[in-house]
TORBA-231270 format. One record per atom (N, C-alpha, C): x, y, z; residue in three letters. Coordinates in steps of 0.02 Angstrom, whole numbers, padded with zeros to 5 digits, always signed. Layout:
<recs>
XYZALA
...
</recs>
This chain:
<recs>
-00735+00633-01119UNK
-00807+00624-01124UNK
-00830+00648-01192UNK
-00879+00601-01209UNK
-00883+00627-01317UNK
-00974+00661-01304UNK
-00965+00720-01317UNK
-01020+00744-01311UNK
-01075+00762-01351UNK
-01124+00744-01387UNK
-01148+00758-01464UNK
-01173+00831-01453UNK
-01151+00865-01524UNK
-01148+00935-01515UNK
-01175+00963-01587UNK
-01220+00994-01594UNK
-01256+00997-01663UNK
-01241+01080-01667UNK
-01232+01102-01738UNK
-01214+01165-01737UNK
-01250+01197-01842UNK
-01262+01232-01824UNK
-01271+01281-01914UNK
-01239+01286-01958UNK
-01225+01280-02003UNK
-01189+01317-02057UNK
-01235+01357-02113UNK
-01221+01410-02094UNK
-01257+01453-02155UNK
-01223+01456-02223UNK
-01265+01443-02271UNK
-01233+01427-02345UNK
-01270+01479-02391UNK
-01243+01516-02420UNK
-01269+01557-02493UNK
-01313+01511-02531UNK
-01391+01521-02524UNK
-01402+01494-02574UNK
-01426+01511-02643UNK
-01431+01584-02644UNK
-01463+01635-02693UNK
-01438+01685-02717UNK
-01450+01710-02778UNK
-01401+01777-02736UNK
-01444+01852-02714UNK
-01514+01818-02702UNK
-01557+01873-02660UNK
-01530+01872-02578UNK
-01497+01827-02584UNK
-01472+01836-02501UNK
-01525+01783-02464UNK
-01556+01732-02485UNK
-01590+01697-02449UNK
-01557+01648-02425UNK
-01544+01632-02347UNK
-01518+01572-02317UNK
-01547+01531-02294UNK
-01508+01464-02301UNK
-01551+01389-02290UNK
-01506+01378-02222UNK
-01524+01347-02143UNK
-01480+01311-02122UNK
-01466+01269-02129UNK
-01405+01221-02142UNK
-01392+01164-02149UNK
-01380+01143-02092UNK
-01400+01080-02075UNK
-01372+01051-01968UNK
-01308+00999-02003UNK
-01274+00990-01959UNK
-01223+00959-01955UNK
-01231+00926-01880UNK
-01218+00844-01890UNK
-01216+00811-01834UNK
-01150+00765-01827UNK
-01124+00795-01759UNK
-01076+00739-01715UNK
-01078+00675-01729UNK
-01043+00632-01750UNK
-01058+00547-01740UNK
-01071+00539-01676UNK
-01117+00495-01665UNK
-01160+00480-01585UNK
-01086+00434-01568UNK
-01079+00450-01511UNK
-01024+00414-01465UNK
-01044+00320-01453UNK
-01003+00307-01475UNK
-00974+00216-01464UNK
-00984+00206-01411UNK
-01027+00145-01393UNK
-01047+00123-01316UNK
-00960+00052-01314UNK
-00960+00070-01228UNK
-00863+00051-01214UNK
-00884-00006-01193UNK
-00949-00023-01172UNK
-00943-00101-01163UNK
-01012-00135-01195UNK
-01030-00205-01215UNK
-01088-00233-01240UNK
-01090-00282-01195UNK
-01138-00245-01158UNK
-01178-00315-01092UNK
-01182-00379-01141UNK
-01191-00446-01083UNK
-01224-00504-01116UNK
-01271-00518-01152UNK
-01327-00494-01118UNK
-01380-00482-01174UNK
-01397-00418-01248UNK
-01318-00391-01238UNK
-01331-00332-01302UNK
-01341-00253-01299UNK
-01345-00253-01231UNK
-01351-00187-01186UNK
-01290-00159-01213UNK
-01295-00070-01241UNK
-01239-00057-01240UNK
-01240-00009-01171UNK
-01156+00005-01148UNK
-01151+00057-01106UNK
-01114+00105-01139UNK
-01101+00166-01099UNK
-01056+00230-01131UNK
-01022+00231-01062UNK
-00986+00291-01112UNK
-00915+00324-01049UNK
-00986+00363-01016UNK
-00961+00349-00947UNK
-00996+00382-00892UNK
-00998+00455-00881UNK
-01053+00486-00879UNK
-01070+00585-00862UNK
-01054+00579-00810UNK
-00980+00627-00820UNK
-00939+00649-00735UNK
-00957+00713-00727UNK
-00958+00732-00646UNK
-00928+00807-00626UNK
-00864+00838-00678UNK
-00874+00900-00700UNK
-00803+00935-00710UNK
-00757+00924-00676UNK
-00747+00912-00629UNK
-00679+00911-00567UNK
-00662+00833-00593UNK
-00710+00790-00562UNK
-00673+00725-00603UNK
-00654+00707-00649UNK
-00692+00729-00713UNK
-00667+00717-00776UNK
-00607+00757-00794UNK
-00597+00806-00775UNK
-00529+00859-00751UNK
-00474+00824-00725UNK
-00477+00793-00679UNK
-00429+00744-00642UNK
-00408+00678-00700UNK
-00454+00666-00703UNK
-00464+00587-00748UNK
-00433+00608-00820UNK
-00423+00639-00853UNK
-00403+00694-00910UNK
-00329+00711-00904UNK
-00302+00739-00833UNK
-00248+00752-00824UNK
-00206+00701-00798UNK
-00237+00661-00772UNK
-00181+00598-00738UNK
-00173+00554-00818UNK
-00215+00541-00851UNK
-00212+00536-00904UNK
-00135+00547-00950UNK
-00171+00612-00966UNK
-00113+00668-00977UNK
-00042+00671-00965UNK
-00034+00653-00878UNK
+00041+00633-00844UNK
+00062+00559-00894UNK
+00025+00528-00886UNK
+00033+00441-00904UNK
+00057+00442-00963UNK
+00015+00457-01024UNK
+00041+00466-01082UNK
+00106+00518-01095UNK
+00119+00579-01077UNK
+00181+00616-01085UNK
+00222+00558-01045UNK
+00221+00514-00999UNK
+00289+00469-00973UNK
+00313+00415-01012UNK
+00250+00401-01047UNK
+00259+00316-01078UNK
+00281+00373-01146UNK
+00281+00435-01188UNK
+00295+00443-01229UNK
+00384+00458-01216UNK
+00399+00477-01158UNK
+00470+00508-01145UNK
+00502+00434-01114UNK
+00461+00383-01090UNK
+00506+00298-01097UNK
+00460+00260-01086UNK
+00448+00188-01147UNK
+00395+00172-01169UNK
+00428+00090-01091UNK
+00450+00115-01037UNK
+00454+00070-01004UNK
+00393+00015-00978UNK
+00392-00046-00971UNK
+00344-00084-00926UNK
+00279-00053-00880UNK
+00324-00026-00840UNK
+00301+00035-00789UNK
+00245+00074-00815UNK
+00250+00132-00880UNK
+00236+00181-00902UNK
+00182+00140-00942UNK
+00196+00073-00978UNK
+00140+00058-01029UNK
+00074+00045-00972UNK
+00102+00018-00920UNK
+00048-00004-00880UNK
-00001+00057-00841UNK
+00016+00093-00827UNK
-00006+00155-00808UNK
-00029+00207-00853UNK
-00013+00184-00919UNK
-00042+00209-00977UNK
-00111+00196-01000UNK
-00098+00123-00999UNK
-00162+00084-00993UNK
-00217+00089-00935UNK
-00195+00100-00884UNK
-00240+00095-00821UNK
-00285+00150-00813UNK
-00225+00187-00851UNK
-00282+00280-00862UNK
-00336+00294-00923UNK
-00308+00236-00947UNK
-00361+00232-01017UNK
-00429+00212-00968UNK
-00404+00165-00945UNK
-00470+00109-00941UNK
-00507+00156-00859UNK
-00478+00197-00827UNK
-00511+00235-00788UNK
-00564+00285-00805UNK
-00549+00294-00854UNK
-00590+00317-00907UNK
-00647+00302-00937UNK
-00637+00243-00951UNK
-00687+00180-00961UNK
-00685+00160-01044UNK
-00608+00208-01071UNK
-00594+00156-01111UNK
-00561+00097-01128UNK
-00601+00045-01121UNK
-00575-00003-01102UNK
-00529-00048-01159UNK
-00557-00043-01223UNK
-00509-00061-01267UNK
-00452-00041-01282UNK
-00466+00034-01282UNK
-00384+00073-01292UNK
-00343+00032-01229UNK
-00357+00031-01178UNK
-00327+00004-01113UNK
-00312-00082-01143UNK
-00344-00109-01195UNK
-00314-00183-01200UNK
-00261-00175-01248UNK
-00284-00102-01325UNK
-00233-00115-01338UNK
-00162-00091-01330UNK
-00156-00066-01285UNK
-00100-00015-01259UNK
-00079-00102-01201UNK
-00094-00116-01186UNK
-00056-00193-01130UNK
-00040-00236-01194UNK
-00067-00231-01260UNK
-00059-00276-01303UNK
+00010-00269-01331UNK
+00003-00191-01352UNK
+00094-00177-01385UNK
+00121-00180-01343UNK
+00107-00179-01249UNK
+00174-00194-01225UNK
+00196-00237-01210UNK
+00133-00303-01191UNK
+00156-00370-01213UNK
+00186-00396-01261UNK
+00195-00351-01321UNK
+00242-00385-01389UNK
+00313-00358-01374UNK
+00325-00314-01330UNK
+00387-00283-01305UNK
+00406-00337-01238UNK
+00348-00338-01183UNK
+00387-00378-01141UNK
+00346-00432-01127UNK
+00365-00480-01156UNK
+00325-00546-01151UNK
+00325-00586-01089UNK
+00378-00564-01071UNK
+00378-00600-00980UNK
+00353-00572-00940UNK
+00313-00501-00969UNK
+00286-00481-00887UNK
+00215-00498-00867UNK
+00218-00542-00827UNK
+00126-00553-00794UNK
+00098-00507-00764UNK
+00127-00440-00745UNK
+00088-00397-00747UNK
+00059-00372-00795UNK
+00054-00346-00839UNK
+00035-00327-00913UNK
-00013-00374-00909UNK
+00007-00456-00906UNK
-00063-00511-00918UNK
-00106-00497-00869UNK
-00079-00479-00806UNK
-00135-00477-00748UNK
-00179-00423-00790UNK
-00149-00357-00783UNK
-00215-00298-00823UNK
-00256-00309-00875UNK
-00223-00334-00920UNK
-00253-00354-00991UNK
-00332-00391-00981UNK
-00293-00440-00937UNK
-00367-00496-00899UNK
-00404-00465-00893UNK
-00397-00432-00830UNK
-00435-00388-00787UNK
-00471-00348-00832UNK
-00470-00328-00890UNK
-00510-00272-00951UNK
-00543-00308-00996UNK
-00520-00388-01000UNK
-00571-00432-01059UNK
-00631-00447-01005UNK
-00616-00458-00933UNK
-00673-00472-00879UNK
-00703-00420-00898UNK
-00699-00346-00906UNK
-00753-00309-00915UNK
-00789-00307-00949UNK
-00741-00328-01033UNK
-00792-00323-01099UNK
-00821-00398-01084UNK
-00830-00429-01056UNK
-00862-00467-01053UNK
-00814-00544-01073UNK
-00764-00533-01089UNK
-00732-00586-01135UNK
-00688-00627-01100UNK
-00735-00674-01065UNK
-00712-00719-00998UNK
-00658-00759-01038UNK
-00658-00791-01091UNK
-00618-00847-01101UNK
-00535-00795-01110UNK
-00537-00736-01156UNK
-00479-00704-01160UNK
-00448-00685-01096UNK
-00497-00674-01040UNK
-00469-00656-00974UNK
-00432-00725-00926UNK
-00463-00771-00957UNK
-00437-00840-00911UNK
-00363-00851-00960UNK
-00359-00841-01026UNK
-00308-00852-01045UNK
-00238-00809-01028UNK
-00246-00757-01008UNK
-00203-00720-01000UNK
-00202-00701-00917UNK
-00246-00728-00880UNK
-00225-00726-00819UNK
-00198-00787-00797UNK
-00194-00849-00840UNK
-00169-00899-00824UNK
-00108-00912-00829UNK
-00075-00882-00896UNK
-00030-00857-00929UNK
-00011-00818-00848UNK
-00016-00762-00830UNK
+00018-00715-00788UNK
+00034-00775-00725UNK
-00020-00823-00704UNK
-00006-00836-00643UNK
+00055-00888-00654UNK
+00088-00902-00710UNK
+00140-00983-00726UNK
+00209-00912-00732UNK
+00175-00842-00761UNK
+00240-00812-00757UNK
+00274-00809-00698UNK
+00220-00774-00649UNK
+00238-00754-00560UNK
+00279-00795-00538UNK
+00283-00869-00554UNK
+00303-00938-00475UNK
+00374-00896-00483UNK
+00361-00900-00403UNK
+00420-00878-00382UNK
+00446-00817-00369UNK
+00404-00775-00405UNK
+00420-00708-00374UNK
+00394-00665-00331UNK
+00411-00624-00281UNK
+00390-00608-00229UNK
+00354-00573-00204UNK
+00303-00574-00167UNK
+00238-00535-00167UNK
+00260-00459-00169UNK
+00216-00419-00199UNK
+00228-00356-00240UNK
+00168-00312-00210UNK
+00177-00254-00174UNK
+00113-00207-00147UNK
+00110-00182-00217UNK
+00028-00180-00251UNK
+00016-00134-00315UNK
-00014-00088-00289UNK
+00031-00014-00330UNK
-00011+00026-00311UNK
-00089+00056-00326UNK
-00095+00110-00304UNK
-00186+00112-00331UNK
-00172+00166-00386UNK
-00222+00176-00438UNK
-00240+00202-00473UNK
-00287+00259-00456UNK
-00345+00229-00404UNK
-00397+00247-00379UNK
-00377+00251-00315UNK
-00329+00297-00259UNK
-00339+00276-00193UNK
-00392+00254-00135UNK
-00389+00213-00096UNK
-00433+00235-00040UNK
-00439+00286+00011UNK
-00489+00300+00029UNK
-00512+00349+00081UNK
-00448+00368+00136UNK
-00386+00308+00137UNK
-00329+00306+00165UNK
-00257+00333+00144UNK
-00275+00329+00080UNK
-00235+00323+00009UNK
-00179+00270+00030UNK
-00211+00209+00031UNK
-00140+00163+00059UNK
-00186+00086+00028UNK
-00117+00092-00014UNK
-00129+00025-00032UNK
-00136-00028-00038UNK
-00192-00077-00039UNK
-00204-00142-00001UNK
-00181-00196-00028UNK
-00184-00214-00100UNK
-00176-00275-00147UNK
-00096-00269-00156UNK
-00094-00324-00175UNK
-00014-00354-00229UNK
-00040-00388-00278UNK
+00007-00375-00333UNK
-00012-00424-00402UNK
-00013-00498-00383UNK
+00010-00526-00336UNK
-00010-00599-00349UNK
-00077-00616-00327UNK
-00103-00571-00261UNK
-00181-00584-00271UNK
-00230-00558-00318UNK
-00187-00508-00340UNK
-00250-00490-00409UNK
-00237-00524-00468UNK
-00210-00559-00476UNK
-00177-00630-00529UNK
-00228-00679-00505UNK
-00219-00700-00440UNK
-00262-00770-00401UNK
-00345-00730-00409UNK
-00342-00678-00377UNK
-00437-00656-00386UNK
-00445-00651-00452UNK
-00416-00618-00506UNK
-00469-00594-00560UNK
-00478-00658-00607UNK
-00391-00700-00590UNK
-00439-00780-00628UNK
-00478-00819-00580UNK
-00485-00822-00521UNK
-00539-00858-00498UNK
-00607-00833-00521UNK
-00625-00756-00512UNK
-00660-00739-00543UNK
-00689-00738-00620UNK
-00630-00742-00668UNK
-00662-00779-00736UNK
-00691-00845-00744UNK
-00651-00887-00678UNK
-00674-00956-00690UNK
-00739-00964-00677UNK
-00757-00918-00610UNK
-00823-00905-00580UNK
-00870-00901-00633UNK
-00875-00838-00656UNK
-00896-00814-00708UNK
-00932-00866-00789UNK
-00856-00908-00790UNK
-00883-00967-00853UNK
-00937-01013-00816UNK
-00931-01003-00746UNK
-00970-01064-00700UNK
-00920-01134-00726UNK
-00847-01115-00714UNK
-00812-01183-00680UNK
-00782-01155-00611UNK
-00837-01206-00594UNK
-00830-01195-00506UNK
-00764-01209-00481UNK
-00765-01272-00492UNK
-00681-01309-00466UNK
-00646-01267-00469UNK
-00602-01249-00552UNK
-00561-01217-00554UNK
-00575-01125-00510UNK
-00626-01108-00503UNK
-00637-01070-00465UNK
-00612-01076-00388UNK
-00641-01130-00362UNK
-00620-01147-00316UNK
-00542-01162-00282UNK
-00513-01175-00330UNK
-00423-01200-00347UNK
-00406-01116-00345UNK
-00426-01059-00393UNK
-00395-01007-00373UNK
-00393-00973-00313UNK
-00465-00966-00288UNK
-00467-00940-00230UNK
-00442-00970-00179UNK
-00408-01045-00191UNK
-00374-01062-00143UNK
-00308-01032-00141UNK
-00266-01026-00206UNK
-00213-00992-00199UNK
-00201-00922-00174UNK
-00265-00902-00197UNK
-00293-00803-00170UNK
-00296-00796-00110UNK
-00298-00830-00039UNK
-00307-00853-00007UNK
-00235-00838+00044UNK
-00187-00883+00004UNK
-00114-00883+00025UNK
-00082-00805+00020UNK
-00112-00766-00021UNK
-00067-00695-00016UNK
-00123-00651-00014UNK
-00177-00663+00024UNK
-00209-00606+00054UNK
-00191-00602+00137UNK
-00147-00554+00115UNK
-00095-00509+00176UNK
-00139-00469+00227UNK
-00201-00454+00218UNK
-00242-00404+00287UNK
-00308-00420+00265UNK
-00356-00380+00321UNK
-00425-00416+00314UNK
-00451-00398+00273UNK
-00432-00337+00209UNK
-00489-00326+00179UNK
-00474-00376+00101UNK
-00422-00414+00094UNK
-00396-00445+00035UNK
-00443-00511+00064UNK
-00444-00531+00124UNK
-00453-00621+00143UNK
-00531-00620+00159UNK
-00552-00538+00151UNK
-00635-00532+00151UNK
-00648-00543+00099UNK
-00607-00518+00048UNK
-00623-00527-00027UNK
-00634-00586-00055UNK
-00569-00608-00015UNK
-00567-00702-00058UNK
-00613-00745-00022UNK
-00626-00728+00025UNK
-00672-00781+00082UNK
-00746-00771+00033UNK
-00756-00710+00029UNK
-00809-00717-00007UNK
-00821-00743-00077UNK
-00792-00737-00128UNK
-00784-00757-00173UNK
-00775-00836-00198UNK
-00746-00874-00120UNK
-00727-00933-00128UNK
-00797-00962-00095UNK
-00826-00929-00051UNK
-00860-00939-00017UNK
-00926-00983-00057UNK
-00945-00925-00109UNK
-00990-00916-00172UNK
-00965-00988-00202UNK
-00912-00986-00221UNK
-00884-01032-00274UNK
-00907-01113-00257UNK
-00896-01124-00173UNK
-00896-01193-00141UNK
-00971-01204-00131UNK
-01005-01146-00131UNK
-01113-01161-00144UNK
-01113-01174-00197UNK
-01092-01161-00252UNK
-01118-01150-00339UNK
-01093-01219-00353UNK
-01035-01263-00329UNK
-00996-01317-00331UNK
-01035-01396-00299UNK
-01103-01353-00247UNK
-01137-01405-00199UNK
-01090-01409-00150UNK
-01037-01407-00138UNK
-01019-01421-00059UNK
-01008-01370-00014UNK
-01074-01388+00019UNK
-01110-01337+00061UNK
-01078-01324+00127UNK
-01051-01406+00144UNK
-00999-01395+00206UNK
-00933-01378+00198UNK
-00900-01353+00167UNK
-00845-01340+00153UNK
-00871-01265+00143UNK
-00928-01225+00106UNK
-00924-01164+00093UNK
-00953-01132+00176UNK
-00969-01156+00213UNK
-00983-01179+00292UNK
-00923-01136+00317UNK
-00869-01190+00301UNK
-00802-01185+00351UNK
-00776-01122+00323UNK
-00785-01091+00266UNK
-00758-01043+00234UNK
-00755-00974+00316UNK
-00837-00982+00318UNK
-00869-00922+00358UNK
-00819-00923+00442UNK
-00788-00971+00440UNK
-00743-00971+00514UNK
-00681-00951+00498UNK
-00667-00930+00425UNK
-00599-00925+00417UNK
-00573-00874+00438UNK
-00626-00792+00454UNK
-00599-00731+00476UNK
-00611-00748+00548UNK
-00589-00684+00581UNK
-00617-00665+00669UNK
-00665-00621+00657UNK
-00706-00610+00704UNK
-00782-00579+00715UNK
-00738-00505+00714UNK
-00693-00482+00724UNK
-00675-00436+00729UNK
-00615-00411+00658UNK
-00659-00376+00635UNK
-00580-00353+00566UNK
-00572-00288+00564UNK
-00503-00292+00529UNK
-00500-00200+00512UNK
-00528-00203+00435UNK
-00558-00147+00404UNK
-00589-00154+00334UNK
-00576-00076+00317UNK
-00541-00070+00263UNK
-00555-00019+00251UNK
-00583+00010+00181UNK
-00580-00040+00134UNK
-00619-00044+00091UNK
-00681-00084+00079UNK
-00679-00122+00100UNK
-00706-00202+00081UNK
-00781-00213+00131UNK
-00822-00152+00134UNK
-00865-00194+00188UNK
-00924-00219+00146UNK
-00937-00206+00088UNK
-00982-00230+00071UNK
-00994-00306+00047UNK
-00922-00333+00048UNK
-00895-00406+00032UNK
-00904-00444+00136UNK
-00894-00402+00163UNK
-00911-00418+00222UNK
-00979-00417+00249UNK
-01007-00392+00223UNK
-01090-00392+00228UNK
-01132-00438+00204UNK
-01108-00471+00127UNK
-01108-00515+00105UNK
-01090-00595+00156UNK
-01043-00593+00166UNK
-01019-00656+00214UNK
-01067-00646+00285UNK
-01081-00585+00323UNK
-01139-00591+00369UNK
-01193-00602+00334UNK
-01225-00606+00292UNK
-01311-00629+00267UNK
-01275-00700+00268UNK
-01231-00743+00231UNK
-01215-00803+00228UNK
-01224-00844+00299UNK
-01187-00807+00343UNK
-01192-00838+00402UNK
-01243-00817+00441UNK
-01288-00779+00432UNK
-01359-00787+00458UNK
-01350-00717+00522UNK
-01304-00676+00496UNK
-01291-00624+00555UNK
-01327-00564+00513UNK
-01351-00565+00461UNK
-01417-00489+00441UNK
-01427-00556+00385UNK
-01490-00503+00384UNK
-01554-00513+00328UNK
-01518-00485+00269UNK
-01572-00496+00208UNK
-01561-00512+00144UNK
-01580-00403+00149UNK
-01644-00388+00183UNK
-01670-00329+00183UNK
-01610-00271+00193UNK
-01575-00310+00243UNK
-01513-00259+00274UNK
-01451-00243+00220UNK
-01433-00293+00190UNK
-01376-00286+00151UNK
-01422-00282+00058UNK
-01467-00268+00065UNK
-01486-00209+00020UNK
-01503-00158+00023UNK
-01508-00145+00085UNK
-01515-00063+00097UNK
-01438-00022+00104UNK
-01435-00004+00032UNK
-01356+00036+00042UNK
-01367+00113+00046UNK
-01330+00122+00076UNK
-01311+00205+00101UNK
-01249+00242+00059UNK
-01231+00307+00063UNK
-01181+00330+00051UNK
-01206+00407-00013UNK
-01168+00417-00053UNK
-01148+00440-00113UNK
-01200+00405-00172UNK
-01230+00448-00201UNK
-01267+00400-00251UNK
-01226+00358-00309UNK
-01156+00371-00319UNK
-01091+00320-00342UNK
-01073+00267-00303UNK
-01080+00281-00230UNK
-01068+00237-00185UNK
-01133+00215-00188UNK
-01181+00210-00183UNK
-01244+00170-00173UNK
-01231+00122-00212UNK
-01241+00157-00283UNK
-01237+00106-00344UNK
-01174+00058-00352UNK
-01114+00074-00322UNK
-01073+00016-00317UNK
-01090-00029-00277UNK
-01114-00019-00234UNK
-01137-00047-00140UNK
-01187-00107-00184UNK
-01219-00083-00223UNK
-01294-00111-00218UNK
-01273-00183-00307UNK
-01237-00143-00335UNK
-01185-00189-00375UNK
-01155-00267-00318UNK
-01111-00265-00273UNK
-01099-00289-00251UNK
-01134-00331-00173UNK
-01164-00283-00159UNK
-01236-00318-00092UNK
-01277-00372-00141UNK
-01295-00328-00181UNK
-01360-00352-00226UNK
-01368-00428-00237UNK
-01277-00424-00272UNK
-01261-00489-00305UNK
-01250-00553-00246UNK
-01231-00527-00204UNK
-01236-00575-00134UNK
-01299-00595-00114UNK
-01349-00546-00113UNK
-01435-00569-00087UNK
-01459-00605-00150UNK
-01431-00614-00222UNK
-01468-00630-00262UNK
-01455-00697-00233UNK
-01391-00721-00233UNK
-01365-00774-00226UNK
-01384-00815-00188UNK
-01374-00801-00125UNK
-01424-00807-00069UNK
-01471-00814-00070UNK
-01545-00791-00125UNK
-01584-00811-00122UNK
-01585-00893-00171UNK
-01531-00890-00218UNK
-01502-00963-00254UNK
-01509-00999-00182UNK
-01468-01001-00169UNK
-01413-01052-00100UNK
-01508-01071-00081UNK
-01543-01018-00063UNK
-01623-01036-00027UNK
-01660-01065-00052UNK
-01662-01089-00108UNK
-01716-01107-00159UNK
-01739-01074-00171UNK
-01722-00988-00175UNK
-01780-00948-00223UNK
-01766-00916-00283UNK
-01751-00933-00328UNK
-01732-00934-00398UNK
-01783-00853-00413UNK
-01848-00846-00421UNK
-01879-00811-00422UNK
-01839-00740-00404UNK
-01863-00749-00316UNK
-01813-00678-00285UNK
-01745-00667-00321UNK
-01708-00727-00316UNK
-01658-00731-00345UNK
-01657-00684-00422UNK
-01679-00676-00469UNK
-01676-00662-00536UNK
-01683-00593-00507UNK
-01756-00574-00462UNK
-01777-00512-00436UNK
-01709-00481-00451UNK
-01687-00492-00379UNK
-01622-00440-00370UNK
-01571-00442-00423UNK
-01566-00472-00459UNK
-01514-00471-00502UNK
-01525-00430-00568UNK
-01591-00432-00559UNK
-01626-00373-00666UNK
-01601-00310-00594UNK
-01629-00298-00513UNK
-01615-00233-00486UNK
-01529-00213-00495UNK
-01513-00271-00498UNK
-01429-00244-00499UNK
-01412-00210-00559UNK
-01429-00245-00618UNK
-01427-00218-00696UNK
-01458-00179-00704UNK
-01500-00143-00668UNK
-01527-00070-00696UNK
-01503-00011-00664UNK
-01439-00031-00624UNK
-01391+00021-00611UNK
-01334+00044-00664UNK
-01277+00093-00644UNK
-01253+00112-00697UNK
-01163+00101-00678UNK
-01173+00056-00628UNK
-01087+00020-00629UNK
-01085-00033-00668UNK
-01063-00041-00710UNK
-01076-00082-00770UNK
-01004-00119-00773UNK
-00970-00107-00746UNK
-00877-00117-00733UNK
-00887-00153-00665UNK
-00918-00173-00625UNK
-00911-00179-00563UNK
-00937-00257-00581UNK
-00898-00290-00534UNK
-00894-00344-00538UNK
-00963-00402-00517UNK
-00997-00360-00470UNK
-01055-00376-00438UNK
-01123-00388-00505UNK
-01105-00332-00547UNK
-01150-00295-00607UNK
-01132-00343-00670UNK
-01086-00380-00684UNK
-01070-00427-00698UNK
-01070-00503-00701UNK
-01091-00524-00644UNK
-01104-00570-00626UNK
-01165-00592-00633UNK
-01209-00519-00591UNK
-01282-00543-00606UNK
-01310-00536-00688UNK
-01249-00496-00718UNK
-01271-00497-00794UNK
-01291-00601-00815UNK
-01224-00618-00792UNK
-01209-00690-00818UNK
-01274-00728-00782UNK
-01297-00719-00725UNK
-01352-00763-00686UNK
-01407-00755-00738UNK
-01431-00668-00745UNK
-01480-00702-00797UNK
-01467-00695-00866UNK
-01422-00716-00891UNK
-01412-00720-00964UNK
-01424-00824-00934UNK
-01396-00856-00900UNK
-01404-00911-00890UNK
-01490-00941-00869UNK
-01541-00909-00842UNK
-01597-00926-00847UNK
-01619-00900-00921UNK
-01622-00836-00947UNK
-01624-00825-00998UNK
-01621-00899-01059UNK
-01582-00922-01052UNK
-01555-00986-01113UNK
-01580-01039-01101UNK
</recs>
């Protein structure tokens, strides 16, 4: 965390003994990402304990990748950068290890996944496209977490976070189709309910934004009324406003942690904005979406999206 820190220097300036202070100032800290419209953000004001944690896992990552600059180690090198929220160091640390291992689509999967943040949809479609022609054929892979859940058990494999984060860039450029084409493959290796909540929704979105309304219809029958979730309910809350099982009021009223709110309300938000799209209300619609951007998950994918909705009325 870069903290600006202003301090004295007392200097001789006489030789009656009269002192001048001179101030000396910190360079103001570099904002880690530039919204669409120009917004900058910063590394996020943590608790001591977290930034403590976040510092030392850090810490582990780099002493491993320095004692073997393996696949493994660059990637977890990187992942601790970007937990951080630096996100470039995190592209260029996947960059030198992509010049070391050019076949690995993991490396492309992460890399993606960090140009989606800076905003840099076309670099993220290229290199998640790239990762998904590496994968054919190889066999679904549990990734572990960086961030555990409340379970500490890990839900994803790299081939659905290959299939989601480029469906999601495609989303993002607003090419639906090809949006649509990923989340079909995302689809095929979401292994439990909280991966096929993910993609249901996402594809869900994709087949309204596309006009075919009956097909984003059939999406909503694809789960059972009954799931296990253990991350994912706010992507499931989302798919109930779709299907007419809560209000737009309900799945913006988020609860929790004021970190958890603001992710909640990142990701609810962007569903009710939408929803108010899908309704004809463009208006409401924009509403909720400036409410989503004046939160401070700026990485979250929800916070993102509605960046792109109104940078697109915007123009």
């Amino acid at each position: 965390m870069r903290v600006i820190t202003f301090f004295g220097v007392l200097t001789l300036v006489s030789l009656l003994g009269c002192e001048s202070p001179r101030q000396e100032t910190a360079n103001p800290p570099a904002p880690v990402v530039i919204s669409l419209s120009g917004t900058p953000f910063f590394e996020p004001t943590r608790t001591p304990e977290v930034q403590a944690l976040l510092d030392s896992n850090l810490l582990v990552a780099q002493k491993n990748f320095e004692a073997d600059a393996s696949e493994e180690n660059y990637i977890w090198y990187g992942r601790r950068e970007a937990y951080l929220a630096h996100y470039q160091r995190a592209i260029d640390i996947f960059t030198e290890a992509i010049g070391r291992y050019p076949a690995s689509y993991r490396l492309y999967r992460h890399r993606g996944h960090r140009y989606i943040t800076l905003r840099n949809f076309d670099a993220a479609i290229t290199d998640l496209e790239k990762a998904a022609t590496l994968m054919q054929g190889a066999p679904i892979e549990i990734e572990p977490d960086g961030q555990p859940n409340k379970l500490n058990q890990p839900l994803s494999n790299t081939q659905f976070n290959i299939w989601y984060h480029l469906g999601l860039a495609y989303y993002l450029k607003g090419d639906w189709e090809k949006a649509i084409a990923a989340y079909k493959e995302c689809w095929t290796v979401s292994v439990n309910d909280d991966l096929k909540t993910a993609t249901a929704d996402w594809l869900y979105m994709a087949l309204q934004r596309a006009g075919k309304k009956e097909q984003a219809a059939n999406v909503l029958a694809m789960l059972p009324d009954s799931l296990n979730l253990i991350e994912n309910d706010s992507y499931h809350q989302r798919l109930q406003l779709y299907a007419g099982k809560r209000s737009p009021e309900e799945v913006l009223h988020v609860q929790g942690t004021s970190e958890d709110r603001d992710l909640a309300m990142a990701t609810q938000g962007y569903g009710v904005g939408n929803w108010y799209l899908y309704t004809g209300e463009p208006a409401k619609a924009n509403a909720v979406f400036q409410q989503v951007v004046e939160g401070k998950q700026f990485a979250a994918f929800g916070f993102i999206a509605a960046e792109v909705e109104l940078n697109r009325t915007s123009q």
